[in-house]
C-alpha positions in Angstrom: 0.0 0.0 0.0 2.7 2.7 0.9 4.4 1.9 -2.6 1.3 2.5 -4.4 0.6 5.8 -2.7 4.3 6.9 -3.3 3.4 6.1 -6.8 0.3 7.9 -6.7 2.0 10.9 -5.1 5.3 11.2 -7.3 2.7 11.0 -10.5 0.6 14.2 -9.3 3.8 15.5 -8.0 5.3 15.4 -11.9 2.1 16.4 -13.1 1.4 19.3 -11.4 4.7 20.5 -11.7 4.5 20.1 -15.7 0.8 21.8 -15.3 2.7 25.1 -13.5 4.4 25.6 -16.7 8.3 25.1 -18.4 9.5 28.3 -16.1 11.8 26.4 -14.0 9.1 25.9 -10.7 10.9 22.3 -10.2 14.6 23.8 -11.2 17.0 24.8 -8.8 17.4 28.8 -9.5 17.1 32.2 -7.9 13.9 33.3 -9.3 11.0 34.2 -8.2 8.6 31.1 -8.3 4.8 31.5 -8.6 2.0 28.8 -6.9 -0.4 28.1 -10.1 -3.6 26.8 -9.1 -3.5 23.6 -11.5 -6.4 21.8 -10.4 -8.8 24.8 -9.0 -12.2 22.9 -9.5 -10.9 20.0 -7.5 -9.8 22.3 -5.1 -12.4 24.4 -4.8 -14.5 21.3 -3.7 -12.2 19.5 -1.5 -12.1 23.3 0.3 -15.8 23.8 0.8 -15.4 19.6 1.8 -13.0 21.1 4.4 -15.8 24.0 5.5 -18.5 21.5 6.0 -16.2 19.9 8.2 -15.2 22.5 10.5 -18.3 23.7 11.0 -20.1 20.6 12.2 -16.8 19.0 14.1 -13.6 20.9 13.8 -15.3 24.3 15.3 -17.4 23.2 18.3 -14.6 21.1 19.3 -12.6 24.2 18.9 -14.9 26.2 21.4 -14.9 23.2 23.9 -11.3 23.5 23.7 -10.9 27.3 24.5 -12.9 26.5 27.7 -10.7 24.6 29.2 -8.0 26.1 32.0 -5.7 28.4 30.5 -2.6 26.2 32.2 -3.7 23.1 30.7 -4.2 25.2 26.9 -1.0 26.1 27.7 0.8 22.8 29.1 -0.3 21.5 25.5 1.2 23.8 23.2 4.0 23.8 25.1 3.8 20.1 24.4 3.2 20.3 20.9 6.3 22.9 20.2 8.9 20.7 22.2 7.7 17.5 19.4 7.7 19.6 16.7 11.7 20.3 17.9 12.1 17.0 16.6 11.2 17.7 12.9 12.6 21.2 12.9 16.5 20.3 13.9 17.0 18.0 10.9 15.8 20.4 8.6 18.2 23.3 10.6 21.1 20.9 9.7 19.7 20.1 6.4 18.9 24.0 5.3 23.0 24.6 6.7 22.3 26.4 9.7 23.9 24.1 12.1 24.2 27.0 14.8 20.1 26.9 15.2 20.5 22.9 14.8 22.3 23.1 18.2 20.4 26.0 20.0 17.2 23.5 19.3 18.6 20.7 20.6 19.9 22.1 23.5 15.7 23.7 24.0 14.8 20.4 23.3 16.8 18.6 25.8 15.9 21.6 28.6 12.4 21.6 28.1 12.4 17.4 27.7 13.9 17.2 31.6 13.4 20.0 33.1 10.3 21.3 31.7 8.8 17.8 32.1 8.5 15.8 28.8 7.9 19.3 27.1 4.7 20.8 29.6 7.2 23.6 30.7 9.0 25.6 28.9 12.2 26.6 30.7 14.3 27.2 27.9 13.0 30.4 27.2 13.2 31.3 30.5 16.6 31.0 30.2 17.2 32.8 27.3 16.7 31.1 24.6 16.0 32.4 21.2 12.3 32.5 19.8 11.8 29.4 18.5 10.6 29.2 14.9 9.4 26.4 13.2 11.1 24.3 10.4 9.6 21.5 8.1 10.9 19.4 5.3 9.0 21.7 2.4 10.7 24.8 3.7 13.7 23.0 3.0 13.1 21.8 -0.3 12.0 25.9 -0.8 15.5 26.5 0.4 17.3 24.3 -1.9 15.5 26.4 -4.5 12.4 24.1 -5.4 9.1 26.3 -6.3 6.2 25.5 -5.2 4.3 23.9 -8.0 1.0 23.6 -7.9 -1.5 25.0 -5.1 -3.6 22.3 -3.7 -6.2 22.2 -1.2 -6.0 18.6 0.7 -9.1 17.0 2.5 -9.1 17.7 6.1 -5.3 18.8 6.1 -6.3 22.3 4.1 -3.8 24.4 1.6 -0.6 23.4 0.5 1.2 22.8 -2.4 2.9 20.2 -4.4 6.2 21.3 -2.8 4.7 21.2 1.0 3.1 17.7 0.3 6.0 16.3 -1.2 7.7 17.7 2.1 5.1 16.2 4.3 5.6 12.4 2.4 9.1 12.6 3.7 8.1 13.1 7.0 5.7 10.4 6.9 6.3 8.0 4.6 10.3 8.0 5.6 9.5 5.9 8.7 8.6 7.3 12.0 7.5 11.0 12.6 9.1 12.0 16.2 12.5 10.8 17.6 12.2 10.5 21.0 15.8 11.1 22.1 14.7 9.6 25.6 12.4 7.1 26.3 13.5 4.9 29.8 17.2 6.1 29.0 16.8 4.5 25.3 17.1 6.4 22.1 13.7 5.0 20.5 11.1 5.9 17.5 7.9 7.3 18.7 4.9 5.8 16.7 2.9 7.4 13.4 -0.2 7.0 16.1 1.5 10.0 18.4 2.2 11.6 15.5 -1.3 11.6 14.6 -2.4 12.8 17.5 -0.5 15.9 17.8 -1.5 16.7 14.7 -5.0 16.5 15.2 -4.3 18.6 18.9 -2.3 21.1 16.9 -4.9 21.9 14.5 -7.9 22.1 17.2 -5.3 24.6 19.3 -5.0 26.6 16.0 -8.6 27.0 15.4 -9.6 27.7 19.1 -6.8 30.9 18.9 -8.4 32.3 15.4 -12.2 31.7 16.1 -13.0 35.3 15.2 -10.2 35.7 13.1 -11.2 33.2 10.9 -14.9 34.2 11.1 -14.2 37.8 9.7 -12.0 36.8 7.3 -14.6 34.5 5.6 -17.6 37.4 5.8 -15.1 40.1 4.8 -13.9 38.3 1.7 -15.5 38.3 -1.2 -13.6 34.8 -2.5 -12.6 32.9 0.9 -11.0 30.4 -1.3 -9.0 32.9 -3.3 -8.1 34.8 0.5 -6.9 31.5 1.6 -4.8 30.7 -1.1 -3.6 33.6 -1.3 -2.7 34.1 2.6 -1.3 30.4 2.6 1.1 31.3 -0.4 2.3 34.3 0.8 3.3 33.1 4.6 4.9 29.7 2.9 7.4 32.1 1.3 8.2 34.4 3.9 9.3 31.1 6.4 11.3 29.8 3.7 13.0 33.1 3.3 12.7 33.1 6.9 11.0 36.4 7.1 8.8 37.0 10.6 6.1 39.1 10.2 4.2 40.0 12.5 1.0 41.5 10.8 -0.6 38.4 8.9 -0.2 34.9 9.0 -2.0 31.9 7.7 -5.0 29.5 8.6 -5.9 26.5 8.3 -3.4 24.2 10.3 -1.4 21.5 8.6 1.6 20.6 9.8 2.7 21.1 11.9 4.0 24.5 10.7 0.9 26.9 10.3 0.7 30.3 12.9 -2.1 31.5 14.3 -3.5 34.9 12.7 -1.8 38.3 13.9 -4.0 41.1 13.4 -1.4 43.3 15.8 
């Protein structure tokens, strides 16, 4: 089964990347690359697929989630930003910048003992840097791959052929999360954690950007098109690993989206 869906995924991966046009999107250059939208009527359905869906589960669960205690909200990001550590330092090292490689390894060794398995986070009590996340389709921007096609994915939301390809490495490469200790042991932690803190990460994304989200859609005249275009935009700021602090995307993938900043 996983060889069939590499198969699967390498095809619309080569196909899409035809579809954006002979202007060098999968070449390894300096130019500016454009997201074409390749397959807009497919995406336009799996997106309002994806709207159905947040309203009648993703939402409420959402609200029932920004109820909760404000230490335990906070426990659990802190949680889910010590795991996602363990994809962002390989693609520190792999993106050259070996000095952040070791600054994260070092937060994710602090907040892994003394901030509890991750609940804490006395790292940046100590002085730490911001931590910023990394993932495998930043890199793949770095090395100079465009961004092919745009695609909207069921459930997961925007991304591109790029970010997906970048996701299949995660996944399909073996096991997610390295858990550098587990009873002492240097062990793999399973694809079913790693689908759990995806699902938390997405549910802590949409609780923070509620009414965000909600003016967005009744302010835009295309929600699709404002989505798109918000999703392309932040993608290439992180890969030229530009912070702003005035708009970022929705929709949570990966690990790697950040909540809306209306500041």
């Amino acid at each position: 089964m996983n060889r069939f869906l590499k198969f699967i995924f390498l095809f619309i991966f080569l196909t899409s990347n035809a579809l954006a046009g002979s202007d060098g999107d999968l070449q390894l250059s300096n130019k500016s690359k454009s997201t074409k939208d390749c397959f807009e009527p497919l995406n336009r359905a799996t997106f309002a697929f994806n709207q159905t869906l947040d309203k009648a589960i993703l939402k409420p669960v959402a609200k029932g989630y920004r109820s909760l205690p404000a230490p335990i909200k906070k426990g659990t990001g802190n949680v889910l930003n010590n795991l996602s550590t363990l994809i962002t330092i390989p693609n520190n090292l792999l993106q050259g910048d070996f000095k952040l490689a070791g600054i994260n390894t070092g937060r994710l060794v602090v907040n892994t003992t003394l901030g509890i398995l991750g609940i804490f986070d006395p790292a940046s009590e100590m002085g730490f840097p911001v931590y910023v996340k990394e993932d495998y389709g930043q890199t793949l921007g770095t090395w100079g791959v465009g961004p092919g096609c745009y695609l909207v994915l069921p459930v997961l939301g925007p991304s591109t052929t790029r970010d997906t390809a970048g996701m299949f490495i995660n996944v399909m490469g073996g096991d997610p999360y390295y858990n550098i200790s587990v009873n002492g042991n240097n062990e793999y932690l399973d694809s079913q954690l790693f689908a759990v803190t995806k699902i938390l990460s997405g549910v802590e994304f949409r609780s923070n950007n509620i009414e965000s989200l909600n003016n967005l859609e009744t302010n835009s005249v295309d929600f699709y098109a404002s989505v798109k275009s918000l999703y392309t935009q932040d993608r290439a700021n992180k890969i030229k690993n530009i912070q702003r602090g005035s708009i970022e995307v929705i929709y949570k993938e990966d690990d790697d989206w950040e909540e809306i900043d209306t500041k």
